[in-house]
C-alpha positions as CSV (number, residue, x, y, z in Angstrom):
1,X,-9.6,0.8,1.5
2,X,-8.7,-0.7,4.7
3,X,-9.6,1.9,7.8
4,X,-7.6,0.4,10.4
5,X,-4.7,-1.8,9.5
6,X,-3.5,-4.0,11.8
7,X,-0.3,-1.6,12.1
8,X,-2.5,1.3,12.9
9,X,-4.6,-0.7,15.8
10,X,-1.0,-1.6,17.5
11,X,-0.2,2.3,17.4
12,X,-3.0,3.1,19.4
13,X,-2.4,3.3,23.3
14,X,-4.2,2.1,25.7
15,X,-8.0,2.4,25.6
16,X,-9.0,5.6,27.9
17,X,-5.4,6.1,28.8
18,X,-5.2,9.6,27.1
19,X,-8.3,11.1,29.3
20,X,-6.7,12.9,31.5
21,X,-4.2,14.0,29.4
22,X,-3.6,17.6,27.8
23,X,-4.3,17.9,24.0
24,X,-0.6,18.9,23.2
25,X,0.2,15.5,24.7
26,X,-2.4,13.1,22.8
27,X,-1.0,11.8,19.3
28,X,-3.6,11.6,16.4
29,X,-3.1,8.1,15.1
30,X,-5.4,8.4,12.2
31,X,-7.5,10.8,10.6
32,X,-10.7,9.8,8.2
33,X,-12.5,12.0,5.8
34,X,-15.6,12.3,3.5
35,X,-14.0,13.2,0.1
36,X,-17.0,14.5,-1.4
37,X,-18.0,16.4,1.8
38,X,-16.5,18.5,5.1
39,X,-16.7,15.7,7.9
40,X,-13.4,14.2,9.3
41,X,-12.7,12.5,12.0
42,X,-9.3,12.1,14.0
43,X,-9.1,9.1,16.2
44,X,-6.5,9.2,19.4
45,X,-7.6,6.0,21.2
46,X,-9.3,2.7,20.2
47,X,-11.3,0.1,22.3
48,X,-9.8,-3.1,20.1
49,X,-13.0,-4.3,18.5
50,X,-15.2,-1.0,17.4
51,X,-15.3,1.9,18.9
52,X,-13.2,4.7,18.7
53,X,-12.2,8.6,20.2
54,X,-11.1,11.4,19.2
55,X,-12.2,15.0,17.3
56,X,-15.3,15.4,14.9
57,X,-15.0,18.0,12.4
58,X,-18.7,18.1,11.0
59,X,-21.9,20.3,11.1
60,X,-19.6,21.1,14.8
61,X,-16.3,20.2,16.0
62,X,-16.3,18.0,19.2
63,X,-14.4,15.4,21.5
64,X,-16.5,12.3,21.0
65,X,-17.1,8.6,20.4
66,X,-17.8,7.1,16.5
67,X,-18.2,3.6,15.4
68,X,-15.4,2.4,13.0
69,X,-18.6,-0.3,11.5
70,X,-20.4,3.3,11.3
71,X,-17.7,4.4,9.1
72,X,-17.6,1.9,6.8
73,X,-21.3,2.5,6.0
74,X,-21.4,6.3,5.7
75,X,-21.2,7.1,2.1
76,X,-20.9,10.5,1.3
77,X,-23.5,13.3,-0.7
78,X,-21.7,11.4,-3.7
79,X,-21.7,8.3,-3.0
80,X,-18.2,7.9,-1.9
81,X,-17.2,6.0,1.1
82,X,-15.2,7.7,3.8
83,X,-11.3,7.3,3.4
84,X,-8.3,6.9,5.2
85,X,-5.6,10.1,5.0
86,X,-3.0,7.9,4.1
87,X,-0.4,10.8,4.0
88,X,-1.7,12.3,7.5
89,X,1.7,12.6,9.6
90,X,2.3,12.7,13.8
91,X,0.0,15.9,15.2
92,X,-1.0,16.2,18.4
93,X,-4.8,16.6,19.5
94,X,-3.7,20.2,19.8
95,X,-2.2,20.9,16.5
96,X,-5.6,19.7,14.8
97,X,-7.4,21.8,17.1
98,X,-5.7,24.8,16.2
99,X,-4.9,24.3,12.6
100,X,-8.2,22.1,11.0
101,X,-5.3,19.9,9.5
């Protein structure tokens, strides 16, 4: 599976133009997931070549930076490669706070 189509990296705005923004005003543009595990990761802004923002649901849940080449790598406890939600609609940084969409 494709992580970022080139569709998806159009959506995204403009690298670091969401950081002083309110959650309830930055879009999700895509969310990734383990499917044999509990991480996912909901990207809000990307940098054009690799590197990308947004929320970490894992062993925490935090604001941070993650490697889309880091993604592609990770394989889950299983084996399986992380995934694309390809069914994932518009939410806000807010909604996935709140509601662990």
């Amino acid at each position: 599976m494709e992580l970022l189509t080139q569709a998806i990296r159009n959506s995204f705005p403009e690298w670091k133009s969401t950081d002083y923004m309110e959650a309830h005003e930055i879009t999700v543009i895509v969310k990734f997931f383990t499917p044999d595990s509990n991480w996912t990761w909901y990207a809000t802004e990307f940098d054009g070549d690799d590197t990308l923002f947004g929320l970490v649901r894992g062993l925490e849940t935090e604001l941070g930076y993650f490697r889309l080449s880091e993604l592609a790598a990770i394989r889950g406890p299983l084996g399986l490669p992380i995934e694309r939600d390809l069914y994932f609609g518009a939410h806000t940084l807010a909604d996935v706070r709140r509601n662990a969409l």
